[in-house]
C-alpha positions as CSV (number, residue, x, y, z in Angstrom):
1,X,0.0,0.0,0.0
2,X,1.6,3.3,-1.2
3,X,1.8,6.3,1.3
4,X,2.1,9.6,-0.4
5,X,3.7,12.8,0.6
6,X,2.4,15.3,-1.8
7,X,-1.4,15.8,-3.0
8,X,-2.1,18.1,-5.7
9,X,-4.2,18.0,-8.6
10,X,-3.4,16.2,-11.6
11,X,-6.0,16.4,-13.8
12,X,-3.6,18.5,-16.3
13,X,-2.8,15.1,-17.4
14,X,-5.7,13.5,-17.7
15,X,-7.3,12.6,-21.7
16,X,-4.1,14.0,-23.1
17,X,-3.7,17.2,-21.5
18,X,-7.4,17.8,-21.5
19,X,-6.2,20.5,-18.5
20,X,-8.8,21.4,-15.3
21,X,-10.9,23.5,-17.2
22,X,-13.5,21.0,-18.4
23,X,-13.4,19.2,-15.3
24,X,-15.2,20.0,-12.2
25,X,-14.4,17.4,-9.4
26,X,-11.2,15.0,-9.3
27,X,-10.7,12.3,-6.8
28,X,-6.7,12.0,-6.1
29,X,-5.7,8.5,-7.0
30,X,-4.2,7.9,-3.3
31,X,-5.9,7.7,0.4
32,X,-3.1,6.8,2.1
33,X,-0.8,9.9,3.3
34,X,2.0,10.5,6.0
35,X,2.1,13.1,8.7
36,X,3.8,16.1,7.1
37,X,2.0,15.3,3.3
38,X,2.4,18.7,1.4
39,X,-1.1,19.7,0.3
40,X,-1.2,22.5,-3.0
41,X,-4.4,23.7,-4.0
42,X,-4.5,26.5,-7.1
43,X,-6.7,29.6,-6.8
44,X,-9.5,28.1,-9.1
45,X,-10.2,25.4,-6.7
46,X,-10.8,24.3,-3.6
47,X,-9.8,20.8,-1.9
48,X,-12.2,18.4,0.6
49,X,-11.2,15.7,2.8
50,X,-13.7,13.0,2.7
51,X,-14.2,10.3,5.5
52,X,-16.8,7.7,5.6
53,X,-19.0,9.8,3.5
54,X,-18.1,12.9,5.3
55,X,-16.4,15.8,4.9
56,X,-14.0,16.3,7.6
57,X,-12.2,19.6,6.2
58,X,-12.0,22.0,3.2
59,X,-8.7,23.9,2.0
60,X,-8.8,26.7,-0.2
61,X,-6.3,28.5,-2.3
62,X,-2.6,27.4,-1.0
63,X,0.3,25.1,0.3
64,X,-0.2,23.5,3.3
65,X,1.7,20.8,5.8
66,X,-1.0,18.4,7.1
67,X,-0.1,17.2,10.6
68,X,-2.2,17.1,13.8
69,X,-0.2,20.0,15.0
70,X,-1.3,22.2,12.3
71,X,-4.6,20.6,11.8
72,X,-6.4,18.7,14.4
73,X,-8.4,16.7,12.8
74,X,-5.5,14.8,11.0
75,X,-5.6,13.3,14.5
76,X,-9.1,11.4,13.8
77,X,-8.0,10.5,10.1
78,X,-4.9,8.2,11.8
79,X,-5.3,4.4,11.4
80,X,-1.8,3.6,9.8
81,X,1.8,3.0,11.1
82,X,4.9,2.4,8.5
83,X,8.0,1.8,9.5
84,X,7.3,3.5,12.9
85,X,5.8,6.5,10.6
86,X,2.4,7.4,11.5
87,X,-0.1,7.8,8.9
88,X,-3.5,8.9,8.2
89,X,-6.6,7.7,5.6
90,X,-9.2,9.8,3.7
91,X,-10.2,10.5,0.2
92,X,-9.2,13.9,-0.9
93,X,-11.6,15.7,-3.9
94,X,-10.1,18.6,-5.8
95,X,-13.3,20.8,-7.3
96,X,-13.3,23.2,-9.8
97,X,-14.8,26.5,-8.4
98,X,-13.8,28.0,-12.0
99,X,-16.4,30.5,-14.2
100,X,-17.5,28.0,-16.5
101,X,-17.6,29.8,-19.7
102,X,-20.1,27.7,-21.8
103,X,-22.3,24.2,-21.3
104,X,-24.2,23.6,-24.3
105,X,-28.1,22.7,-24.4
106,X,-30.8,21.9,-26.4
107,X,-34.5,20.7,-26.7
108,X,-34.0,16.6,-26.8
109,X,-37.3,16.3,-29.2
110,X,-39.0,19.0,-30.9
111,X,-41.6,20.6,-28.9
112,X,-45.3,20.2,-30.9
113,X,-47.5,23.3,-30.9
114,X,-49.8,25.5,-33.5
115,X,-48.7,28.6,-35.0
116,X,-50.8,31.5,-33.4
117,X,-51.6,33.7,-36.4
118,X,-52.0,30.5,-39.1
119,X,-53.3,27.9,-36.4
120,X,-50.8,25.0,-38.7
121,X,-49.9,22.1,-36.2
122,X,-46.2,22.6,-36.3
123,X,-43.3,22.1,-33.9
124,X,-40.1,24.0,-33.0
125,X,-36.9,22.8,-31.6
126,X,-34.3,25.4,-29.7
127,X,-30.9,25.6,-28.2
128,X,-28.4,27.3,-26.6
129,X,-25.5,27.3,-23.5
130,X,-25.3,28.2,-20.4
131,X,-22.5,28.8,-18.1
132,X,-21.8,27.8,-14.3
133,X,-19.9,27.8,-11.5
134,X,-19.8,25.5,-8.5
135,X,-20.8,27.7,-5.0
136,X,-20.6,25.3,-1.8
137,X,-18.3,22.3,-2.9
138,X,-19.8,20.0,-0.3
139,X,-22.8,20.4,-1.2
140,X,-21.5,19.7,-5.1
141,X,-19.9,16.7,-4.1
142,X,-22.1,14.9,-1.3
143,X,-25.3,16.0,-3.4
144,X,-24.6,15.4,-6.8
145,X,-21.1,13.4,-7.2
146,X,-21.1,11.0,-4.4
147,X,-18.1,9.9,-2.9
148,X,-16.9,7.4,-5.5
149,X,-16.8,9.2,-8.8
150,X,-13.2,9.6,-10.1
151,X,-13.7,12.5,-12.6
152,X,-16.7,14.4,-13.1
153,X,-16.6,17.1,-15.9
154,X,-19.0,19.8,-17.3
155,X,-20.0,17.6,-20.0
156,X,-21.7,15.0,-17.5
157,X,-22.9,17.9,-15.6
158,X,-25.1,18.9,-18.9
159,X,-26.1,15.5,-19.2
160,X,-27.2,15.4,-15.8
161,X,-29.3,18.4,-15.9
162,X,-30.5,18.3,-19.3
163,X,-33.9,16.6,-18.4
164,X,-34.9,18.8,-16.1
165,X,-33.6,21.9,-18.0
166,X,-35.5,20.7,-21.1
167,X,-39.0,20.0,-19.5
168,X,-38.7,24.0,-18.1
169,X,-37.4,25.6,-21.6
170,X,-40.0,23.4,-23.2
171,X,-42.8,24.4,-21.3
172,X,-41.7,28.0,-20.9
173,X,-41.1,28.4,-24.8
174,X,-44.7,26.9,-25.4
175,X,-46.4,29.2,-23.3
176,X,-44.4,31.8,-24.9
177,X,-45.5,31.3,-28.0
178,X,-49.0,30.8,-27.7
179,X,-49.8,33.9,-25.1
180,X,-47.5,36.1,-27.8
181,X,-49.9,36.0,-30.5
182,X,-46.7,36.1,-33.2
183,X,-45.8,33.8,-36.1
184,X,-43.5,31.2,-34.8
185,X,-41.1,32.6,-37.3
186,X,-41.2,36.1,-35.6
187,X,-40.2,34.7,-32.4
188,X,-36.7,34.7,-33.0
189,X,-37.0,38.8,-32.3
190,X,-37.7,37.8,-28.5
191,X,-34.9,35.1,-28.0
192,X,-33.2,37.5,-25.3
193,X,-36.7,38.2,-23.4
194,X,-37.6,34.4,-23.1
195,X,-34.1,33.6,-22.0
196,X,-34.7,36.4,-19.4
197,X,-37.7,34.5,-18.0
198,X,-36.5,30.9,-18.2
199,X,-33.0,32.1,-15.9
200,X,-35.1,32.6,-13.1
201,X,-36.8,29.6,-13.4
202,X,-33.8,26.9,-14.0
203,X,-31.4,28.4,-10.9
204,X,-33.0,27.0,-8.7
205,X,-32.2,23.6,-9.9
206,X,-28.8,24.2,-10.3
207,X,-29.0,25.8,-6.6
208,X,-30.0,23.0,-4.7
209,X,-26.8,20.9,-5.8
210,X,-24.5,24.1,-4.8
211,X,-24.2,25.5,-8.3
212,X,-25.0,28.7,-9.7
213,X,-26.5,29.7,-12.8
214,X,-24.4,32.9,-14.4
215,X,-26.0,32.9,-17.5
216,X,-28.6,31.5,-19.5
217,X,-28.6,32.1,-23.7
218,X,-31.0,30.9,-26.2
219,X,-29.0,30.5,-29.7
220,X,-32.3,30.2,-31.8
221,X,-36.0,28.6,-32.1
222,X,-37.1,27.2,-35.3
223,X,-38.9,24.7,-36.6
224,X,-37.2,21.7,-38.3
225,X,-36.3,21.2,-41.8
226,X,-38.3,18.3,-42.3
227,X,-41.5,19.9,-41.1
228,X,-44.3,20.3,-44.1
229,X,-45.6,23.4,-42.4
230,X,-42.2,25.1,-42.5
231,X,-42.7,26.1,-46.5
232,X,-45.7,27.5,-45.7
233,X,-45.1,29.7,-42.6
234,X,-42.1,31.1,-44.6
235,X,-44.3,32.0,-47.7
236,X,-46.2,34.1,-45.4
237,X,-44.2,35.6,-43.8
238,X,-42.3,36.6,-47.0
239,X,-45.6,37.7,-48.4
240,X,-46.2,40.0,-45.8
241,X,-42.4,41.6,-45.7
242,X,-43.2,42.6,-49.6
243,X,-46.6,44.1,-48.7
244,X,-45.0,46.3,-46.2
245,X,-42.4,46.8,-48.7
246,X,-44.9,48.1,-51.1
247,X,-46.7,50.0,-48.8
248,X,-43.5,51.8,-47.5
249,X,-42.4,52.5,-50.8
250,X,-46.2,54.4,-51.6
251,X,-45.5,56.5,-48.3
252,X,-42.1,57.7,-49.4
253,X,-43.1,58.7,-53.1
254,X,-46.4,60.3,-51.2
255,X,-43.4,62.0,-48.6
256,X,-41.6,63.1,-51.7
257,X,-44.2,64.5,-54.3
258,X,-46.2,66.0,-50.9
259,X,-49.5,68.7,-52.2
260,X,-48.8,68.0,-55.6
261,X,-49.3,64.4,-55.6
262,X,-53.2,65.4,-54.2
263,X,-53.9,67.6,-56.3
264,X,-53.2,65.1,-59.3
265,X,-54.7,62.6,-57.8
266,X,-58.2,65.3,-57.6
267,X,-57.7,66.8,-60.7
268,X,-57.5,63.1,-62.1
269,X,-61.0,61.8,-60.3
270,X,-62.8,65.2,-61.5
271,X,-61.9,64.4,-65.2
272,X,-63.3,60.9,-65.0
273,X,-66.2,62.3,-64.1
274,X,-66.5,64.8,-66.7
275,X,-66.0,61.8,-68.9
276,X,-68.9,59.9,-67.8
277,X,-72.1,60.4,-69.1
278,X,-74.2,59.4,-66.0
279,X,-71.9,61.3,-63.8
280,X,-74.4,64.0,-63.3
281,X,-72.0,67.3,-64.0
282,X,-71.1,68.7,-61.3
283,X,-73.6,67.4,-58.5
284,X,-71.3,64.1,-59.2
285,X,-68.3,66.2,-58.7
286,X,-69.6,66.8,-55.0
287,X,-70.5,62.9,-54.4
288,X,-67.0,62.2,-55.8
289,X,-65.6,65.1,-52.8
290,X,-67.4,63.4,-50.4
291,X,-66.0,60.2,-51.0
292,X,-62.4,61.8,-51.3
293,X,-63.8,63.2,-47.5
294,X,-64.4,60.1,-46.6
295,X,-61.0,58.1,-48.2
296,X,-59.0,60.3,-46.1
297,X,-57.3,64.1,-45.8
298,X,-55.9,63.6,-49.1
299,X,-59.0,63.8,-51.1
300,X,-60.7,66.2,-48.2
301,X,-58.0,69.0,-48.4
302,X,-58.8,68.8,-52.5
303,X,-62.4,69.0,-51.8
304,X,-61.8,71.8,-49.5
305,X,-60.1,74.0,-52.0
306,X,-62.2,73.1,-54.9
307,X,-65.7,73.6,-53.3
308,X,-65.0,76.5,-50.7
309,X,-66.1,80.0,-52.1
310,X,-62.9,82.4,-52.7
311,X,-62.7,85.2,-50.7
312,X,-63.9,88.1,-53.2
313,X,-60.8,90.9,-53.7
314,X,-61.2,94.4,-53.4
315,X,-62.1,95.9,-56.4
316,X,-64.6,93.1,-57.6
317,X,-68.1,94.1,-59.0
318,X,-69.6,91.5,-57.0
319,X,-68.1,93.2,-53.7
320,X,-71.3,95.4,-53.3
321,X,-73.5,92.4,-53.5
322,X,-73.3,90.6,-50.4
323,X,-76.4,90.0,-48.5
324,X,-78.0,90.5,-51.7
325,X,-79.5,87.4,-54.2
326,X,-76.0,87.1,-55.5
327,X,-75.1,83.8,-56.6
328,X,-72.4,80.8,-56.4
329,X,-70.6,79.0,-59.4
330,X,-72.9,75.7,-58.9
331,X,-76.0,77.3,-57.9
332,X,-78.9,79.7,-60.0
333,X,-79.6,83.3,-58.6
334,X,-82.9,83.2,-56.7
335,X,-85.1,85.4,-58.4
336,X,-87.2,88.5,-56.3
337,X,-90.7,87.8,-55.9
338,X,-92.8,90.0,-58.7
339,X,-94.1,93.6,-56.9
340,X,-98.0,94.1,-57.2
341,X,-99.4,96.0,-59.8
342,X,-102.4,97.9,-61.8
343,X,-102.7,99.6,-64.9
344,X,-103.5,103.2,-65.3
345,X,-106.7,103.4,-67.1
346,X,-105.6,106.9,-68.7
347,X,-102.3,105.9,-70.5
348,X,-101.9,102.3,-69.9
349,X,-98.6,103.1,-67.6
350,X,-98.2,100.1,-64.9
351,X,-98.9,102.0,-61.6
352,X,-98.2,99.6,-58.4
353,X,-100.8,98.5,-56.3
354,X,-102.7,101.1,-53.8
355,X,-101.3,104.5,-55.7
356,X,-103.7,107.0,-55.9
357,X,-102.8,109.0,-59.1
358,X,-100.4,107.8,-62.1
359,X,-96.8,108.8,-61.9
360,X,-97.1,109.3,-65.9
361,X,-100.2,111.7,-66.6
362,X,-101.2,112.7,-63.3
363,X,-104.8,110.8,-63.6
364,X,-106.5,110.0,-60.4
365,X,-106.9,106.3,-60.4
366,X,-110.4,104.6,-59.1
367,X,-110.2,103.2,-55.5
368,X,-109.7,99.5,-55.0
369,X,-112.5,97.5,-54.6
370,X,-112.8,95.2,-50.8
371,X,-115.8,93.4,-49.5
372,X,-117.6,94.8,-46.4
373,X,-117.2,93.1,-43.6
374,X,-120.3,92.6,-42.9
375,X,-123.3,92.2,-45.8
376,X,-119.8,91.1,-48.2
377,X,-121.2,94.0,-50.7
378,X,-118.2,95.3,-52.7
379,X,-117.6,98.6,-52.1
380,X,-115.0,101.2,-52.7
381,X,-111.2,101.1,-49.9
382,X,-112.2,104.9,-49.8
383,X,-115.1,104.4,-48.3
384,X,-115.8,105.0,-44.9
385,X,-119.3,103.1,-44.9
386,X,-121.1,100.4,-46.7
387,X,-123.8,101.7,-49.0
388,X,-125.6,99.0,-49.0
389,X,-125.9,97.8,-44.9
390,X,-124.4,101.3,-43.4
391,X,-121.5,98.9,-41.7
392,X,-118.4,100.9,-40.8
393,X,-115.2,100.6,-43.4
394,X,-112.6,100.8,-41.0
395,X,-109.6,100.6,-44.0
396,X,-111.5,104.0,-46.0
397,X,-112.2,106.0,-42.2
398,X,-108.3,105.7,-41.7
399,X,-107.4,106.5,-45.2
């Protein structure tokens, strides 16, 4: 049985050099030491002495003698005497408390949904890394390891986890997906939000075996090559990206060619109207104006300018005319209601209604004729009574 003198780590020559940093615990070949064993631990580890299944002591960062002198509890590890040497048991773990920079993952299947917007039965499949780094060692290696693994790297620490990782990102990106309301294809925009949520929800796994989560990255969700929906999610999706194209490409001419692109446009629907026979002139013209109101403030600024009266200048003929039966472009003057009128029964001159001589030769002209208001007899507007009842004429006793 071979006592040793010196314990260090060794796993820089393990798998041909494969060094410490893809390693996390390493078991030193030997458990038999002697009293004065040099013990050197580098500053990205940290070193447990393990007996019966219990950890006895931890060393950080250093070089240290191990004696009972220096460290009591060499005292209880004793059980060996060589040639009058005395000697002590235990198995001594070296663990990596490194930043892991990178521990790859991904969905073991691919996880079966429907696409939001298209309702296709599809599925999508994701992956990504994740980095680590171990926090409490004995918890690490009681926990997780076990006392009798030799070498335990980050590769079977992704293997270990990668069940329980999966049925979280699975779930998680499901959910995500189906509250979102996007494409599937559009998801990739929120890779760094959902990664954000899942971190949260996968530490504590890691946690409870004494290892923290630094970071969590999704690389990309899609959906699989061999999927039948794939083609068909894509066409859309390209279809839409030309629309907006188009439409983008309309804004920036309208952005470019500004009032003078409305006013084409208007000038343009007014002559297709003067062109058609059942238009209905200019009354069309209006309709058409209201529908340009309607379309949008394109067609309404036109209508606006083309239908609101111009503000008369000074100077214009018609200036004198307002409040007066002047007219519009689109509508007939209203004409004044015809004055009452008789004719003179000397020279035939029109006299209006009620005059008492002619204006032209001076004639008296004979009194209108009205009913009394009494017997209905007709009798003179002069008169002040009816001839033929005596009844009062209250129009001829004013006159």
């Amino acid at each position: 049985m071979k006592i040793y003198d010196v314990i260090q780590n060794e796993t820089g020559l393990l798998d041909g050099g494969l060094g410490t940093k893809a390693v996390l615990a390493w078991k030193f070949t030997g458990e038999n030491f002697n009293d004065n064993t040099q013990l050197i631990v580098s500053e990205s580890e940290e070193t447990i002495f393990i007996r019966d299944g219990i950890a006895v002591a931890t060393f950080g960062s250093g070089r240290y003698t191990l004696n009972s002198n220096n460290h009591p509890f060499i005292g209880k590890l004793r059980n060996l005497l060589s040639g009058g040497v005395s000697a002590f048991s235990s198995r001594v773990y070296f663990v990596n408390i490194d930043h892991k920079l990178e521990l790859l993952w991904g969905t073991d299947s691919p996880i079966q949904l429907r696409d939001p917007v298209w309702g296709l039965q599809t599925s999508v499949q994701a992956r990504g890394s994740y980095s680590v780094q171990v926090t409490d060692t004995k918890k690490f290696l009681i926990k997780l390891l076990g006392t009798n693994i030799q070498v335990f790297d980050e590769q079977q620490l992704a293997g270990y986890f990668r069940s329980a990782f999966s049925q979280h990102i699975r779930g998680q990106i499901a959910r995500y997906i189906r509250d979102s309301g996007q494409e599937i294809l559009e998801i990739t925009s929120d890779i760094e939000l959902l990664a954000e949520q899942l971190h949260p929800r996968l530490a504590p796994l890691l946690d409870e075996y004494g290892v923290k989560l630094v970071n969590f990255y999704i690389a990309a969700i899609d959906i699989p090559t061999d999927d039948p929906n794939r083609r068909v999610l894509e066409n859309s999706i390209a279809e839409k990206q030309a629309k907006l194209q188009g439409a983008q490409g309309d804004k920036a001419v309208m952005g470019l060619l500004g009032e003078d692109w409305a006013r084409q446009q208007s000038a343009t629907i007014l002559t297709e109207l003067a062109r058609n026979p059942g238009a209905g002139g200019v009354a069309s013209a209006g309709a058409a104006a209201g529908v340009g109101l309607a379309a949008g403030s394109v067609f309404g600024e036109m209508a606006t300018q083309m239908f609101t009266r111009p503000v008369q200048p000074a100077g214009d003929p018609m200036a004198g005319n307002v409040g007066r039966n002047r007219t519009s472009r689109f509508s007939p003057a209203e004409s004044a209601a015809p004055a009452a009128s008789e004719t003179c029964p000397g020279c035939g001159v029109s006299v209006a209604a009620g005059a008492k001589f002619c204006p032209e030769c001076g004639n008296r002209l004979a009194p209108q004729q009205v009913p009394c208001s009494c017997c209905g007899t007709a009798i003179a507007s002069t008169a002040k009574f009816c001839p033929e009842c005596g009844t009062r004429n209250d129009q001829g006793a004013s006159s």
